[in-house]
PANUFI-908996 format. One record per atom (N, C-alpha, C, O, CB): y, z, x; residue in one letter; residue number from 0; atom name. Coordinates in Angstrom, 1 decimal. Each point is the difference from the previous one (the first is absolute). Glycine has a CB too. Example, Ala and Ser with C-alpha at 12.3 -4.5 7.8 and 13.67 -1.06 7.14 Angstrom:
2
+--------+--------+--------+------+-----+------+
|      v |      w |      u | rest |  nr | atom |
+--------+--------+--------+------+-----+------+
|   -5.7 |    7.8 |   13.2 |    a |   0 |    N |
|    1.2 |    0.0 |   -0.9 |    a |   0 |   CA |
|    1.2 |    0.0 |    0.9 |    a |   0 |    C |
|    0.0 |    0.7 |    1.0 |    a |   0 |    O |
|   -1.2 |    0.5 |   -2.9 |    a |   0 |   CB |
|    2.3 |   -1.9 |    1.5 |    s |   1 |    N |
|    1.1 |    0.0 |    0.9 |    s |   1 |   CA |
|    1.1 |    0.8 |   -0.8 |    s |   1 |    C |
|    1.1 |    0.1 |    0.5 |    s |   1 |    O |
|   -1.7 |   -2.3 |    0.7 |    s |   1 |   CB |
+--------+--------+--------+------+-----+------+
END
This chain:
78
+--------+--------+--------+------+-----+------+
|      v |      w |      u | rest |  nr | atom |
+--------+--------+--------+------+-----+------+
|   88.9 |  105.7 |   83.0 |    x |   0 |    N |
|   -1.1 |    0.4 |    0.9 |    x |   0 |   CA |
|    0.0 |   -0.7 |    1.3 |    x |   0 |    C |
|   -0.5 |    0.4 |    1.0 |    x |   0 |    O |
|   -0.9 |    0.2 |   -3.0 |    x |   0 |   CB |
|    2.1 |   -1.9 |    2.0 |    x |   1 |    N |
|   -0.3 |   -0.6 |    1.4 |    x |   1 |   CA |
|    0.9 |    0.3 |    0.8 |    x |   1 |    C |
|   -0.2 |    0.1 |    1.2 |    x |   1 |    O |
|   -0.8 |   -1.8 |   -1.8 |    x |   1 |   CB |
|    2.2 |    2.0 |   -0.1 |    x |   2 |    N |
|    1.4 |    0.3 |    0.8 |    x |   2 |   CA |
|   -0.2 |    1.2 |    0.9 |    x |   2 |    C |
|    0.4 |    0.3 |    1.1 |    x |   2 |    O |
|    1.0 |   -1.1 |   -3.1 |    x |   2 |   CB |
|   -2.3 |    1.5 |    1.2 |    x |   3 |    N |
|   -0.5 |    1.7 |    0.5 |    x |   3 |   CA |
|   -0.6 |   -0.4 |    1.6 |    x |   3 |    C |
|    0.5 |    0.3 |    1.1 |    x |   3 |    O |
|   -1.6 |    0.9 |   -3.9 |    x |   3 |   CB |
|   -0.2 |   -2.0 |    2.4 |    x |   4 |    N |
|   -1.2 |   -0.1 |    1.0 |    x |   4 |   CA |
|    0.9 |   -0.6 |    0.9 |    x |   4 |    C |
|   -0.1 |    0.3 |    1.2 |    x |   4 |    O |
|   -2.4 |   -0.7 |   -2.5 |    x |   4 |   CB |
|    3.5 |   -0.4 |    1.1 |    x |   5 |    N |
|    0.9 |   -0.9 |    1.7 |    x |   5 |   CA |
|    0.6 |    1.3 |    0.5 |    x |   5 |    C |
|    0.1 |    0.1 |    1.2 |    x |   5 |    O |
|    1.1 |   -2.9 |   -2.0 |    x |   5 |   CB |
|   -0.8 |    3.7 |    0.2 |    x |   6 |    N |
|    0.6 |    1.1 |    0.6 |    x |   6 |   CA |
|   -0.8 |    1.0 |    0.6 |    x |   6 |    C |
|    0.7 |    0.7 |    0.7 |    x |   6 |    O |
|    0.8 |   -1.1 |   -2.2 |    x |   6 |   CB |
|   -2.8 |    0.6 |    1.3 |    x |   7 |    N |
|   -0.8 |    0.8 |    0.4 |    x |   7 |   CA |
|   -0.3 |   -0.6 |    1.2 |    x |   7 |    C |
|    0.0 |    0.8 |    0.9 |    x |   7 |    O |
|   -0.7 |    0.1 |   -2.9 |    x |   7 |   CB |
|    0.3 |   -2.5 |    2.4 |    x |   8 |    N |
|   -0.2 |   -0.6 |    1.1 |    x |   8 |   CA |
|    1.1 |   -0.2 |    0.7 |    x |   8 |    C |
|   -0.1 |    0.3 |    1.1 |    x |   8 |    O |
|   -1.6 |   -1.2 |   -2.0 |    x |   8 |   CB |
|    2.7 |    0.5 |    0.6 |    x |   9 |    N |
|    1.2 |    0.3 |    0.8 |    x |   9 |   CA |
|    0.7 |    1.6 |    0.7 |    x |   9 |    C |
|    0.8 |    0.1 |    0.9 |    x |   9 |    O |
|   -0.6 |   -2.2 |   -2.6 |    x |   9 |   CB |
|   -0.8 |    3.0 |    1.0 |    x |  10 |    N |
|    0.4 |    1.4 |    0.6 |    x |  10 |   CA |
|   -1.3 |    0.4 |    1.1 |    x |  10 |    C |
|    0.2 |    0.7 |    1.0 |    x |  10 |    O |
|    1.3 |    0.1 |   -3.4 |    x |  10 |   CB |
|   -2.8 |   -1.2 |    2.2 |    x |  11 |    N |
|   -1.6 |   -0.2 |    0.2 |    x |  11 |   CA |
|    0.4 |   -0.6 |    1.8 |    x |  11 |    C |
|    0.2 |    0.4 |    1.2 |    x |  11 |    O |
|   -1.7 |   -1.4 |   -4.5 |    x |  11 |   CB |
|    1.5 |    0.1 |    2.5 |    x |  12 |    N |
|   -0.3 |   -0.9 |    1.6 |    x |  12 |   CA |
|    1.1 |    0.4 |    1.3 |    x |  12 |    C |
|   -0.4 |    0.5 |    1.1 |    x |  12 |    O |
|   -0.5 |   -2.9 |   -2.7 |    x |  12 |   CB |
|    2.0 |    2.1 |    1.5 |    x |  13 |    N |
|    0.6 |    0.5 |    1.3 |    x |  13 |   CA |
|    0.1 |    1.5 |    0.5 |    x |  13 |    C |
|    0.4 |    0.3 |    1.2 |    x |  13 |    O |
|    0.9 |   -2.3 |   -1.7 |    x |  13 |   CB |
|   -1.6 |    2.9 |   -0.3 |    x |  14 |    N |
|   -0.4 |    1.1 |    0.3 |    x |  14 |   CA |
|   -1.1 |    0.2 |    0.9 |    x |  14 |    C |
|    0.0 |    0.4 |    1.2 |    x |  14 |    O |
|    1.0 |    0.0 |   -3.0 |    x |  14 |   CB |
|   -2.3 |   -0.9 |    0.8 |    x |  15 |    N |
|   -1.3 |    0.3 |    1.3 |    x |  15 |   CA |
|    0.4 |   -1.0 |    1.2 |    x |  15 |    C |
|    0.1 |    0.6 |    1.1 |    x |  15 |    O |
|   -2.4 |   -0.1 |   -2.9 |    x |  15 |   CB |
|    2.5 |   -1.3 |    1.8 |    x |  16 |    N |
|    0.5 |   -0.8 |    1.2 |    x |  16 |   CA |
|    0.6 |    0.4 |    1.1 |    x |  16 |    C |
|   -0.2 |   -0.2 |    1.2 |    x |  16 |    O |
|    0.4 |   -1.0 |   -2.6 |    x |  16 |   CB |
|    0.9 |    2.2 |    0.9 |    x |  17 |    N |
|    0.7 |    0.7 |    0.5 |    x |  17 |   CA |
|   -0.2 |    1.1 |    0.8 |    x |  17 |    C |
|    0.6 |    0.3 |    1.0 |    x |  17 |    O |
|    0.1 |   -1.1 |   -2.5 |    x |  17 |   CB |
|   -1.9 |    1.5 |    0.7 |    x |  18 |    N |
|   -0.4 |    1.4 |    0.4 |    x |  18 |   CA |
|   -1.0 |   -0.6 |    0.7 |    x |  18 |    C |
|    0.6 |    0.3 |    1.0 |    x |  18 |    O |
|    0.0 |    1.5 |   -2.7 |    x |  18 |   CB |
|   -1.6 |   -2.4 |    2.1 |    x |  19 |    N |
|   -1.0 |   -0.6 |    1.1 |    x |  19 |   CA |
|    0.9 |   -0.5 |    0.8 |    x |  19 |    C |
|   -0.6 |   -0.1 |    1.0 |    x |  19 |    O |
|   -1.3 |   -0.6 |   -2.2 |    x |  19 |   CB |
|    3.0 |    0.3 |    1.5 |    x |  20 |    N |
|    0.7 |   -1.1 |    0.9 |    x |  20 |   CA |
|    0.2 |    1.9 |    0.4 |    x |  20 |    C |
|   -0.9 |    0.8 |    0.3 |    x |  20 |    O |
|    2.3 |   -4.2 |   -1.3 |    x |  20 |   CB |
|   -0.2 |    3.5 |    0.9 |    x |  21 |    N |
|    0.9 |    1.7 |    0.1 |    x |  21 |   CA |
|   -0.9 |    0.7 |    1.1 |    x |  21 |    C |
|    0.2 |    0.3 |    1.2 |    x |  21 |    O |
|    0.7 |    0.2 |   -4.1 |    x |  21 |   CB |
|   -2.4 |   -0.2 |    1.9 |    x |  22 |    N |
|   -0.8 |    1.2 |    0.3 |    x |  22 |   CA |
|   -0.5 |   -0.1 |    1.1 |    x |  22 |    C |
|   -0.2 |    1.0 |    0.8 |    x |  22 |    O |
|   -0.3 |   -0.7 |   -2.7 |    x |  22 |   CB |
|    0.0 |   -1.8 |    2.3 |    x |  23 |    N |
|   -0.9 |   -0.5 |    1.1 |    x |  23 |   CA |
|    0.9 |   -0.5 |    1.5 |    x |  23 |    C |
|    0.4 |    0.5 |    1.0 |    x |  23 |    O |
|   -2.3 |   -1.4 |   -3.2 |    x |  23 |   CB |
|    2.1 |    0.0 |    1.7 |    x |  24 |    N |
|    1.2 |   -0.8 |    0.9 |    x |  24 |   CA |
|    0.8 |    0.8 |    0.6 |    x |  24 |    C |
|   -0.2 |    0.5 |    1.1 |    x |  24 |    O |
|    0.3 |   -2.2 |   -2.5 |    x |  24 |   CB |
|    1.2 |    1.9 |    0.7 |    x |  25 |    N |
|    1.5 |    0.3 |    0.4 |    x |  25 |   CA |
|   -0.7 |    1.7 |    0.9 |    x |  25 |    C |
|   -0.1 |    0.4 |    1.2 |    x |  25 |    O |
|    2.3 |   -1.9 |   -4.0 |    x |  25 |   CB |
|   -2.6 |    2.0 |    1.5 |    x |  26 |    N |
|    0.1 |    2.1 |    0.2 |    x |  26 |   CA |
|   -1.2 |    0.3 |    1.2 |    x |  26 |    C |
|    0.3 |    0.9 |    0.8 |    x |  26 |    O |
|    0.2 |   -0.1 |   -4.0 |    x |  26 |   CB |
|   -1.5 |   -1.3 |    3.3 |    x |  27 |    N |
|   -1.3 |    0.0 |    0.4 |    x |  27 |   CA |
|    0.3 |   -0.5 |    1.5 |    x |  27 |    C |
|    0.1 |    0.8 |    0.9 |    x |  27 |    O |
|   -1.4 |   -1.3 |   -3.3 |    x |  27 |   CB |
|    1.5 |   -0.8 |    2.4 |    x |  28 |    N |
|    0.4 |   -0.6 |    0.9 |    x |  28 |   CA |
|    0.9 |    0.3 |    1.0 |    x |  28 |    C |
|   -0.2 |   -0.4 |    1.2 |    x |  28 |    O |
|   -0.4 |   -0.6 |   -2.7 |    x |  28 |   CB |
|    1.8 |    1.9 |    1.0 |    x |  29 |    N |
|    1.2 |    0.0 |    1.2 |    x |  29 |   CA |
|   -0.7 |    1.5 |    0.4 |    x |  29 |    C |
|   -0.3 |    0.2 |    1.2 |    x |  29 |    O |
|    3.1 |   -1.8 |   -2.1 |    x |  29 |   CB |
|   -3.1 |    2.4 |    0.2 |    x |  30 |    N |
|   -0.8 |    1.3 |    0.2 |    x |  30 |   CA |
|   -0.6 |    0.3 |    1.1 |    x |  30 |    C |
|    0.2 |    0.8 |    0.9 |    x |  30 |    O |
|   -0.5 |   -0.9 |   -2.8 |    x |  30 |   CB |
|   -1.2 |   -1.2 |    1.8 |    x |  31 |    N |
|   -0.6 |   -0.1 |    1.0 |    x |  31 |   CA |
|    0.5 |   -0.4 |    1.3 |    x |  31 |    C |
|   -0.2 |    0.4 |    1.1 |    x |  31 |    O |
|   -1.0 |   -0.6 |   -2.8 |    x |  31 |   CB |
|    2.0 |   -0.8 |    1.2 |    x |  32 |    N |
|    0.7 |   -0.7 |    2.0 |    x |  32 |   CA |
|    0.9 |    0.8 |    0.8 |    x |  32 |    C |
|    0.5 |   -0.2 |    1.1 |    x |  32 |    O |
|   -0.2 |   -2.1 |   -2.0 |    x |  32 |   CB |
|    0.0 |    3.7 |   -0.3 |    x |  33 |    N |
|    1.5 |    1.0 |    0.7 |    x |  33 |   CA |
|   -1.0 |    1.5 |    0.7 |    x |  33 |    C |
|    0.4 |    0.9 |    0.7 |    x |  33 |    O |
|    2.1 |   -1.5 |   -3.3 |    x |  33 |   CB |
|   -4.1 |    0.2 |    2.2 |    x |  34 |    N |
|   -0.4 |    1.4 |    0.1 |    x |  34 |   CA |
|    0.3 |    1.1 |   -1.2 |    x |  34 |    C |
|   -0.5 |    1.1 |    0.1 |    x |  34 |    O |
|    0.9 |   -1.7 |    2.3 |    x |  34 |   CB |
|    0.2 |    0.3 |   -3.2 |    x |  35 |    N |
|    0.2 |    1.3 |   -0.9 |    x |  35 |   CA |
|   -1.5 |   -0.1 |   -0.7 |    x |  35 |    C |
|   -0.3 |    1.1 |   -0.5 |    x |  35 |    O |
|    3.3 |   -1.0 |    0.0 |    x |  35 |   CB |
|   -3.9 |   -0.9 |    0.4 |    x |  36 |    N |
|   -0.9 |    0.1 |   -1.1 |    x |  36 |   CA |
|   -1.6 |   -0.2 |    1.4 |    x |  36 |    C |
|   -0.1 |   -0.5 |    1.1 |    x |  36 |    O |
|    2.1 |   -0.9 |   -4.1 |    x |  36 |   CB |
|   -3.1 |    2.1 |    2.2 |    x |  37 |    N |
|   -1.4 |   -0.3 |    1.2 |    x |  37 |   CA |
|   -0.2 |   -1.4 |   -0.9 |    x |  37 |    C |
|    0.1 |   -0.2 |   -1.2 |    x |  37 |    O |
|   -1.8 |    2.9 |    2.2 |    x |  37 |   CB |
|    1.4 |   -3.6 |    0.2 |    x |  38 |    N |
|   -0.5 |   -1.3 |    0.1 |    x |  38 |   CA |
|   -1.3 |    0.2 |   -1.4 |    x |  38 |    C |
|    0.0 |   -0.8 |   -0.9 |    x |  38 |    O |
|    0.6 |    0.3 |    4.2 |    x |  38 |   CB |
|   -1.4 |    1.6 |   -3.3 |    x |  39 |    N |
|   -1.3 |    0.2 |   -0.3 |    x |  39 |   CA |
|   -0.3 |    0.2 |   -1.7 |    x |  39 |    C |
|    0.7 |    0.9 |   -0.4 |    x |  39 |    O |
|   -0.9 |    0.1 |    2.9 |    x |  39 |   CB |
|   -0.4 |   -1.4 |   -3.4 |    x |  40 |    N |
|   -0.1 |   -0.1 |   -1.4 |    x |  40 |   CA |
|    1.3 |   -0.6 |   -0.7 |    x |  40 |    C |
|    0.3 |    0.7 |   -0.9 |    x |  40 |    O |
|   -1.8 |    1.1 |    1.2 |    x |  40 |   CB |
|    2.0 |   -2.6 |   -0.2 |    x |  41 |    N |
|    1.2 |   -0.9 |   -0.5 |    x |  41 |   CA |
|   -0.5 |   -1.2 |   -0.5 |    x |  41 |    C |
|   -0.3 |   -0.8 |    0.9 |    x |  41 |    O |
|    2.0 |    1.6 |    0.7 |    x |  41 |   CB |
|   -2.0 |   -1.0 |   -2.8 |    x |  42 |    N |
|   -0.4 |   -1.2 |   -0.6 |    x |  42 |   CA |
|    0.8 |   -0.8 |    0.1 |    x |  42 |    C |
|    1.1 |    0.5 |    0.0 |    x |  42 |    O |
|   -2.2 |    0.4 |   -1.3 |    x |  42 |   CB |
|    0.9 |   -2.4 |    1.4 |    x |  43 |    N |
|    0.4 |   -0.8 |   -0.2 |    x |  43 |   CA |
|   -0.6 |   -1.3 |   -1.3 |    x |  43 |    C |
|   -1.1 |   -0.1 |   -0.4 |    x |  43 |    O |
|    1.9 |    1.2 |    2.9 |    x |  43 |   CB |
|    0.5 |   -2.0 |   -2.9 |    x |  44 |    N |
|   -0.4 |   -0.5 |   -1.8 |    x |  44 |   CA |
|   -1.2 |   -0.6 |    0.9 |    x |  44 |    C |
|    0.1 |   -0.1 |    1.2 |    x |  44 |    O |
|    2.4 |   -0.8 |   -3.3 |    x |  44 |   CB |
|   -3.3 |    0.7 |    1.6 |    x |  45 |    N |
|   -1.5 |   -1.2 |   -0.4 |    x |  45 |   CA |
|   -0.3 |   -0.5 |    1.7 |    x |  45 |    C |
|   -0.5 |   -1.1 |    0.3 |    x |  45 |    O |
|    1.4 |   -0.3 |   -3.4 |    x |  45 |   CB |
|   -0.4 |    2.5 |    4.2 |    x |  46 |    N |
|   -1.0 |    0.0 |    1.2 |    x |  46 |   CA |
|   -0.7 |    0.9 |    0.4 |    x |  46 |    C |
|   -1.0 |   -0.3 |    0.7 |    x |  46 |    O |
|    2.3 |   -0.8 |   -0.1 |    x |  46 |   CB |
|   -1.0 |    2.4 |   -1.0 |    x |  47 |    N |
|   -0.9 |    1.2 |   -0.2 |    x |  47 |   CA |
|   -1.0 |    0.1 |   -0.8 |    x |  47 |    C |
|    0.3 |   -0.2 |   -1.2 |    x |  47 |    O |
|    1.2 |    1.1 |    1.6 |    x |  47 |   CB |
|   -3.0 |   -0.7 |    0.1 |    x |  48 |    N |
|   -1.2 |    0.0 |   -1.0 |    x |  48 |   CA |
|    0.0 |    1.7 |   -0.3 |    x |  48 |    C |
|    0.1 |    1.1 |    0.5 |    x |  48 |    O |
|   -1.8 |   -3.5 |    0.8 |    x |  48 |   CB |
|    1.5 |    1.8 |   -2.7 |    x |  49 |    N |
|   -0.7 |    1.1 |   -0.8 |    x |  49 |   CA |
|    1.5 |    0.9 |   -0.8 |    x |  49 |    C |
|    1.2 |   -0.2 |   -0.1 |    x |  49 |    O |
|   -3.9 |    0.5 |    2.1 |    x |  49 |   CB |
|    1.5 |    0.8 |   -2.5 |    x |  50 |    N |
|    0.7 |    1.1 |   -0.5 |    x |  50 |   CA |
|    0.9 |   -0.5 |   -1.4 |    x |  50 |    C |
|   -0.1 |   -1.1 |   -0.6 |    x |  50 |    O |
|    0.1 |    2.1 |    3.2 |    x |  50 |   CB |
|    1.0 |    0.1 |   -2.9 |    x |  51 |    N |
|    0.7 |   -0.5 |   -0.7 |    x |  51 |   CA |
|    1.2 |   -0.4 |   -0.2 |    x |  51 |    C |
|    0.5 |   -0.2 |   -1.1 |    x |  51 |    O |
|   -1.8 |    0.9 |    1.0 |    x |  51 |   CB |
|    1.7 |   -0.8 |    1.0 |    x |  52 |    N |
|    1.3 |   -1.2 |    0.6 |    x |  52 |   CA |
|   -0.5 |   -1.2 |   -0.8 |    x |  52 |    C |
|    0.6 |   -0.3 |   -1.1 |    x |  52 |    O |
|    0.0 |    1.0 |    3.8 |    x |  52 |   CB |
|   -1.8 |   -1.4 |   -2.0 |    x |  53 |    N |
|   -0.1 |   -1.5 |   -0.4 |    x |  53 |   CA |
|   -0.1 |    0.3 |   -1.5 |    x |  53 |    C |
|    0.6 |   -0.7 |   -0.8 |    x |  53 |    O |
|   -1.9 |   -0.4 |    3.1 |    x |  53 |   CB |
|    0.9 |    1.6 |   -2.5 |    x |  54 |    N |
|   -0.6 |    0.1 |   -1.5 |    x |  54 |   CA |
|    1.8 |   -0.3 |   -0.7 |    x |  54 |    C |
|    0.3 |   -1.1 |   -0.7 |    x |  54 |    O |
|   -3.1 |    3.4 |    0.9 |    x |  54 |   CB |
|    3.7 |   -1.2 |    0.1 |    x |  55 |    N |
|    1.3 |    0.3 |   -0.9 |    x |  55 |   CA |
|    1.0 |   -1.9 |    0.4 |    x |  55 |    C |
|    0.9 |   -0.5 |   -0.7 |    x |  55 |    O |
|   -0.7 |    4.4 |    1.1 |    x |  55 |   CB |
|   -0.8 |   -4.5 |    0.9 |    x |  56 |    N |
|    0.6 |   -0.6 |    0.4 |    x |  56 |   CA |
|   -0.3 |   -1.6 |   -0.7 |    x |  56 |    C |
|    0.7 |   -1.0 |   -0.1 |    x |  56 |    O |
|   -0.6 |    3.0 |    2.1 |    x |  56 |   CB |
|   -1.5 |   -1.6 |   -2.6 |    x |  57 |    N |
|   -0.6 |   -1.4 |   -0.2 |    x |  57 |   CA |
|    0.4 |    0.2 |   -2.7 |    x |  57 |    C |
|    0.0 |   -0.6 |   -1.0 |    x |  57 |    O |
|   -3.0 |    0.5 |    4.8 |    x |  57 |   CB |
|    3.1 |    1.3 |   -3.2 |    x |  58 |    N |
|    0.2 |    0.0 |   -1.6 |    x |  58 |   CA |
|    1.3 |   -0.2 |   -0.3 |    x |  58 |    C |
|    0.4 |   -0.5 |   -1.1 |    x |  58 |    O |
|   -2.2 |    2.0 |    0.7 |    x |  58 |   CB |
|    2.6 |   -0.9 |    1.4 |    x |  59 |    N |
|    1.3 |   -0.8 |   -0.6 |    x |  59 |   CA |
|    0.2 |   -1.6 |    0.4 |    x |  59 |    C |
|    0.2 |   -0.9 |   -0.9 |    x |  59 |    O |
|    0.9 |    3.2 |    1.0 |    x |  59 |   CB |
|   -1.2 |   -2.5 |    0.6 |    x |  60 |    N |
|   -0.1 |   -1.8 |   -0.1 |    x |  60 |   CA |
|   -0.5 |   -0.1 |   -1.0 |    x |  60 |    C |
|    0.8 |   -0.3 |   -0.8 |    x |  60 |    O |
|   -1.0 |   -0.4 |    2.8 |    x |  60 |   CB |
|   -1.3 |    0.8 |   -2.5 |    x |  61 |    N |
|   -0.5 |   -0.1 |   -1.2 |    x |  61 |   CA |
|    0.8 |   -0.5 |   -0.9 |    x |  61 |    C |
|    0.0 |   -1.2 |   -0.4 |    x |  61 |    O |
|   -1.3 |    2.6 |    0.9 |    x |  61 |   CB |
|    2.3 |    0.3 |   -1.2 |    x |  62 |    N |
|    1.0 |    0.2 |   -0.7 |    x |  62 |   CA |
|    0.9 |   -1.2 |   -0.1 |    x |  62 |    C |
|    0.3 |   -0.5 |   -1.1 |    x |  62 |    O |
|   -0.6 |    2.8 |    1.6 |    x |  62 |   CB |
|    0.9 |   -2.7 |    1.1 |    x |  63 |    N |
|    1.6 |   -0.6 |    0.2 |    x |  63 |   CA |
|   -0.6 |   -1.5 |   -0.7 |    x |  63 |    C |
|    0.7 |   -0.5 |   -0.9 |    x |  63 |    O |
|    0.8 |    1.7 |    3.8 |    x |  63 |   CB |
|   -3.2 |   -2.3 |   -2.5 |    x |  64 |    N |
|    0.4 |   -0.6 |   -0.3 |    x |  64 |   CA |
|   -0.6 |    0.2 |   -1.7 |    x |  64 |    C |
|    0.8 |   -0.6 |   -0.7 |    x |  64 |    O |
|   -0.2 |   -0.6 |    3.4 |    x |  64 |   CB |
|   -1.3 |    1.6 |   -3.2 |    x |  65 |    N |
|    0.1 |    0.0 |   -1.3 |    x |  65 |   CA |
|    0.8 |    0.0 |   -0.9 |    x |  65 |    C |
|   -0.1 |   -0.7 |   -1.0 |    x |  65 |    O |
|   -1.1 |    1.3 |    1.7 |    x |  65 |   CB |
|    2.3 |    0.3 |   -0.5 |    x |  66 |    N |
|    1.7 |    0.0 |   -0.5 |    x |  66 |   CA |
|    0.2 |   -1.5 |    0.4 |    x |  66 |    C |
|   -0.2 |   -0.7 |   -1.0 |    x |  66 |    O |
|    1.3 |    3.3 |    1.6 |    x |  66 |   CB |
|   -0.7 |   -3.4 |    0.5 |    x |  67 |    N |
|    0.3 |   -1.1 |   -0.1 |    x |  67 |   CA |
|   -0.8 |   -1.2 |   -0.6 |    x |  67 |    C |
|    0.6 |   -1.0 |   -0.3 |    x |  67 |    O |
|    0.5 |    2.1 |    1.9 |    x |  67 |   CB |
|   -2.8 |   -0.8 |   -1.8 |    x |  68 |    N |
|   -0.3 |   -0.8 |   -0.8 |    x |  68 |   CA |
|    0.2 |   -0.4 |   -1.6 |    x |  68 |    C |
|    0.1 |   -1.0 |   -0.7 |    x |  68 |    O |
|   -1.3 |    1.6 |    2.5 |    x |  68 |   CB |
|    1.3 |    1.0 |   -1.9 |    x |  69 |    N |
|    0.6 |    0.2 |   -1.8 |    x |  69 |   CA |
|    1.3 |   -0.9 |   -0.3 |    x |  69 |    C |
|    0.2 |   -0.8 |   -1.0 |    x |  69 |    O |
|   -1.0 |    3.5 |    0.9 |    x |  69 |   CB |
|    2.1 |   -2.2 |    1.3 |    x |  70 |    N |
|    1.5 |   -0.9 |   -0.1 |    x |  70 |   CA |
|   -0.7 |   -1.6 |   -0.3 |    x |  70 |    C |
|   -0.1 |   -0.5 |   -1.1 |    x |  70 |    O |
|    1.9 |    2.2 |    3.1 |    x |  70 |   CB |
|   -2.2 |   -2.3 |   -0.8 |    x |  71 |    N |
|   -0.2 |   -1.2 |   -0.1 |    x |  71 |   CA |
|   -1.0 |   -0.6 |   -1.2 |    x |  71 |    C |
|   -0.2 |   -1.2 |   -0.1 |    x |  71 |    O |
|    0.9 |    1.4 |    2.6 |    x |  71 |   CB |
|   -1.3 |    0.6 |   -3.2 |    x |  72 |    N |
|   -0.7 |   -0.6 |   -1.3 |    x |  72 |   CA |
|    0.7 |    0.2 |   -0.9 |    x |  72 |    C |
|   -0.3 |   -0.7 |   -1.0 |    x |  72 |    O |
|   -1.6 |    1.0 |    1.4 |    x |  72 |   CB |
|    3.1 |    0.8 |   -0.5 |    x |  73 |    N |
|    0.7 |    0.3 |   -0.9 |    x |  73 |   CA |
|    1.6 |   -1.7 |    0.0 |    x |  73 |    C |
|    0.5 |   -0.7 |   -0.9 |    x |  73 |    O |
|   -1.7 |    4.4 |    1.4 |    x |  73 |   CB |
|    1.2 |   -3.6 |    0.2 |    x |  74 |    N |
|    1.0 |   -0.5 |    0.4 |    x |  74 |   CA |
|   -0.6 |   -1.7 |   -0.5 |    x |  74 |    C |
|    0.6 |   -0.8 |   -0.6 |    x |  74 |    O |
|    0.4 |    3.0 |    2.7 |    x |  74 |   CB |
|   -2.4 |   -2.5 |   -1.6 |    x |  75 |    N |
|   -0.5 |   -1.6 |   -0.4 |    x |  75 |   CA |
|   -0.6 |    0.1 |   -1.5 |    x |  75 |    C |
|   -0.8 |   -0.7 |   -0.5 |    x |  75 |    O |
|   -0.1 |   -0.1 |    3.1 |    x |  75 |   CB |
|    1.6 |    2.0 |   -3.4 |    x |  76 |    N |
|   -0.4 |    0.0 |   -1.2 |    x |  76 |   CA |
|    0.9 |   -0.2 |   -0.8 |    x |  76 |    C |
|   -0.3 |   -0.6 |   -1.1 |    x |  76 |    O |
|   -1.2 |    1.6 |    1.6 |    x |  76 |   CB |
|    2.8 |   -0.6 |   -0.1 |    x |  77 |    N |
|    1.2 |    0.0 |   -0.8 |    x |  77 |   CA |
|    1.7 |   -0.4 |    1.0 |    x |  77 |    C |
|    1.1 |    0.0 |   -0.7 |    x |  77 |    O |
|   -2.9 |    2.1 |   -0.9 |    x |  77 |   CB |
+--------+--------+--------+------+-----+------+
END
């Protein structure tokens, strides 16, 4: 069972990381500076108020560090 849960946080975490970094940053980002995308309704992570962006934004963090809390209790247990 623990072997499982390291693998679930290990596939877990650099993914959402990934897809917030990707979604916001890199894709969002060059979009906006080339003109291909309107400046106007483009969330950004945890500087945009409201809605549900913050909400998906603040629950996966939630998620990422809970997974890593579980490793590190798992890990000072055995």
């Amino acid at each position: 069972m623990r072997e499982k849960g390291h693998a679930m946080a290990s596939i877990q975490t650099p993914g959402r990381k990934a897809a917030t970094l990707a979604g916001t940053l890199i894709l969002a980002g060059c979009c906006l500076l080339m003109g291909l995308a309107p400046v106007v309704g483009v969330p950004l992570p945890f500087i945009s108020y409201g809605g549900t962006s913050m909400l998906t934004f603040l629950l996966s963090i939630g998620v990422v560090l809970s997974l890593e809390r579980q490793v590190r209790v798992e890990m000072s247990r055995g």
